[in-house]
Backbone as CSV, one residue per row, in Angstrom:
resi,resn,N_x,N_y,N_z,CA_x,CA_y,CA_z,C_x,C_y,C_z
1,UNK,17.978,-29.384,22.225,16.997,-28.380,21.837,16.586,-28.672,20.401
2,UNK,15.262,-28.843,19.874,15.084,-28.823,18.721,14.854,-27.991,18.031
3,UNK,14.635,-28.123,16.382,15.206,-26.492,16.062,14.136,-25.307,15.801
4,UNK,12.619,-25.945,16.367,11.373,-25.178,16.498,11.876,-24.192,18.167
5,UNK,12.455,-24.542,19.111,12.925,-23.956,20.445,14.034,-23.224,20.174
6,UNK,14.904,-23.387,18.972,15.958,-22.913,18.849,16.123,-21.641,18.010
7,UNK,15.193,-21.761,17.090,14.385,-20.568,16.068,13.587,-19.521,17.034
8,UNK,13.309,-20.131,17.953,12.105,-18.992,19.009,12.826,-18.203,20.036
9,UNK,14.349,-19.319,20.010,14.825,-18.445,21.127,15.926,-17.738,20.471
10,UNK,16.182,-18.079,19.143,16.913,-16.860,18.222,16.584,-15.825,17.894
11,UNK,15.033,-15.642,17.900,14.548,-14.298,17.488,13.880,-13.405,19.057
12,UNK,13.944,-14.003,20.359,14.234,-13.571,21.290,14.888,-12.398,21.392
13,UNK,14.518,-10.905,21.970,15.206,-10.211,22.387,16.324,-10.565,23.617
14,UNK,17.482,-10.326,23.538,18.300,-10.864,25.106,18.428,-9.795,25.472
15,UNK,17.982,-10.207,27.067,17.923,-10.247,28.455,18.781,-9.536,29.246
16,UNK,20.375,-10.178,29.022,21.483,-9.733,29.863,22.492,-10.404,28.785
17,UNK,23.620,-9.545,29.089,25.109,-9.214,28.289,25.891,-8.761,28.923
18,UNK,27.234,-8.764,28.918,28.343,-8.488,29.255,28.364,-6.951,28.888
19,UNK,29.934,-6.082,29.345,29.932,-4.843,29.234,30.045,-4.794,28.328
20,UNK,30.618,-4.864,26.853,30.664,-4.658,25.674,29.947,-4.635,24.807
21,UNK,29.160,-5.819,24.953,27.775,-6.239,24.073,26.852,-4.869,24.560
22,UNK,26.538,-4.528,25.925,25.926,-3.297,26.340,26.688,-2.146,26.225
23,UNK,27.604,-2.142,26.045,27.982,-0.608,25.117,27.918,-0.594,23.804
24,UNK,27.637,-1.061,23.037,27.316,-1.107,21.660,26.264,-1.024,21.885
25,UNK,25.459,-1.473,22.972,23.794,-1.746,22.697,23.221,-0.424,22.643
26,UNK,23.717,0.626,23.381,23.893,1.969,24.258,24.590,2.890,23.869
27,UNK,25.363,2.755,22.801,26.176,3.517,22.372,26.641,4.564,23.571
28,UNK,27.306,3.343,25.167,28.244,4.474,25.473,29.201,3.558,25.904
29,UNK,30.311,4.686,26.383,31.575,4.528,26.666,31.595,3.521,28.194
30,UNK,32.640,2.758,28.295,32.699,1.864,29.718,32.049,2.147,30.940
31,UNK,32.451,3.322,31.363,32.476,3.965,32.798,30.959,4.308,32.034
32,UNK,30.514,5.158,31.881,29.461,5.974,31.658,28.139,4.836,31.425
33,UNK,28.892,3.370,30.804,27.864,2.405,31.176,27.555,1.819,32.659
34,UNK,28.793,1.668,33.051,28.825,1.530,34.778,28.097,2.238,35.569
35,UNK,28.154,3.076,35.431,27.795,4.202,36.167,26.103,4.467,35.935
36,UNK,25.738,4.508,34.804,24.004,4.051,34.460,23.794,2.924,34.933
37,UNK,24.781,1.522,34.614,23.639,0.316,35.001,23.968,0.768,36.852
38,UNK,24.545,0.968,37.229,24.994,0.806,39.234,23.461,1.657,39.287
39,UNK,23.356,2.891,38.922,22.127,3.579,39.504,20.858,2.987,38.807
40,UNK,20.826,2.609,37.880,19.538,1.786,38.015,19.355,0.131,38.870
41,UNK,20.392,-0.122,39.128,20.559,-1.894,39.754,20.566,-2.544,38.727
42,UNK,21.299,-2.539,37.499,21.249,-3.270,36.464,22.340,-4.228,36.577
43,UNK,23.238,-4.458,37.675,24.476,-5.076,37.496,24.467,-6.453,38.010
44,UNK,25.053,-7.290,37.419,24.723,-9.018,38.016,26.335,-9.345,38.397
45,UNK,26.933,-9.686,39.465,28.158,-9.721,39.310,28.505,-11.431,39.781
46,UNK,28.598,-12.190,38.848,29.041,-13.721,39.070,30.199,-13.870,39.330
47,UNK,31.136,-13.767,40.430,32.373,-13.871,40.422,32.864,-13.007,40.175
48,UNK,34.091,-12.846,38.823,34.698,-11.803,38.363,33.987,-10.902,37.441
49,UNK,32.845,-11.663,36.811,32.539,-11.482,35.537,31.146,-10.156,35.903
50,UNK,31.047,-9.477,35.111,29.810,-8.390,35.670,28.851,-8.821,34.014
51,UNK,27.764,-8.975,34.838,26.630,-9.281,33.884,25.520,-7.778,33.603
52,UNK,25.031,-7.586,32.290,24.489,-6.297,32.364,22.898,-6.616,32.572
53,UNK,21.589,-6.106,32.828,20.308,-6.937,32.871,19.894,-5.632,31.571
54,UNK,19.684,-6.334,30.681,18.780,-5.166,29.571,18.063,-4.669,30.200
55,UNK,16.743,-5.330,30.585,15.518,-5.315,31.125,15.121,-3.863,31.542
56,UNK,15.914,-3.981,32.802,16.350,-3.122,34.094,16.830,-1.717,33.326
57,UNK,17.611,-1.580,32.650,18.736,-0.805,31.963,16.973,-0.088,30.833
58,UNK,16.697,-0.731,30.175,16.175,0.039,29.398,14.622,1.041,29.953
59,UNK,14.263,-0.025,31.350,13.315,0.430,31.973,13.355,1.808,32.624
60,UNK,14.891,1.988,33.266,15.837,3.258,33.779,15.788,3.869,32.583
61,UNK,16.115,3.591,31.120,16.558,5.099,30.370,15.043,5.320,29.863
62,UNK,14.120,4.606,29.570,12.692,5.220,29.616,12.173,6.310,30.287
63,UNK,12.464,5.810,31.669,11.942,6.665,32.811,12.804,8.108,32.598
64,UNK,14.004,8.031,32.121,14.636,9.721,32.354,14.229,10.142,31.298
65,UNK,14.017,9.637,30.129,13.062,10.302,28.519,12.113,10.799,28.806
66,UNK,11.158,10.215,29.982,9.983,10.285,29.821,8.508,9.670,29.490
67,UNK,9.073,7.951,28.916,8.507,7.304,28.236,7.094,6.567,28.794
């Protein structure tokens, strides 16, 4: 990657994260993130590992604001 692709994709908003990175993102607690991404379909599950989709996740808490 050179470092004009690497600068563009650093200032990139990301996409998808693990549970932790999305509870900080969200300021909530484990379960209470589970439980939001399952009812919106935000969950990617590779194996063991559960992937979070921002995307999805922020499109769901819009919609209950109102946005």
């Amino acid at each position: 990657m050179n470092l004009a692709a690497y600068k563009s994709a650093e200032t990139k908003e990301q996409r998808l994260g693990d549970i932790t990175s999305a509870c900080k993102r969200y300021s909530l607690g484990r379960a209470s993130l589970m439980r939001e991404a399952q009812t919106a379909g935000a969950i990617i599950r590779i194996g063991r590992r559960i992937i979070i989709n921002y995307t999805i996740l922020d499109c769901y808490f819009d919609s209950l604001s109102g946005e």
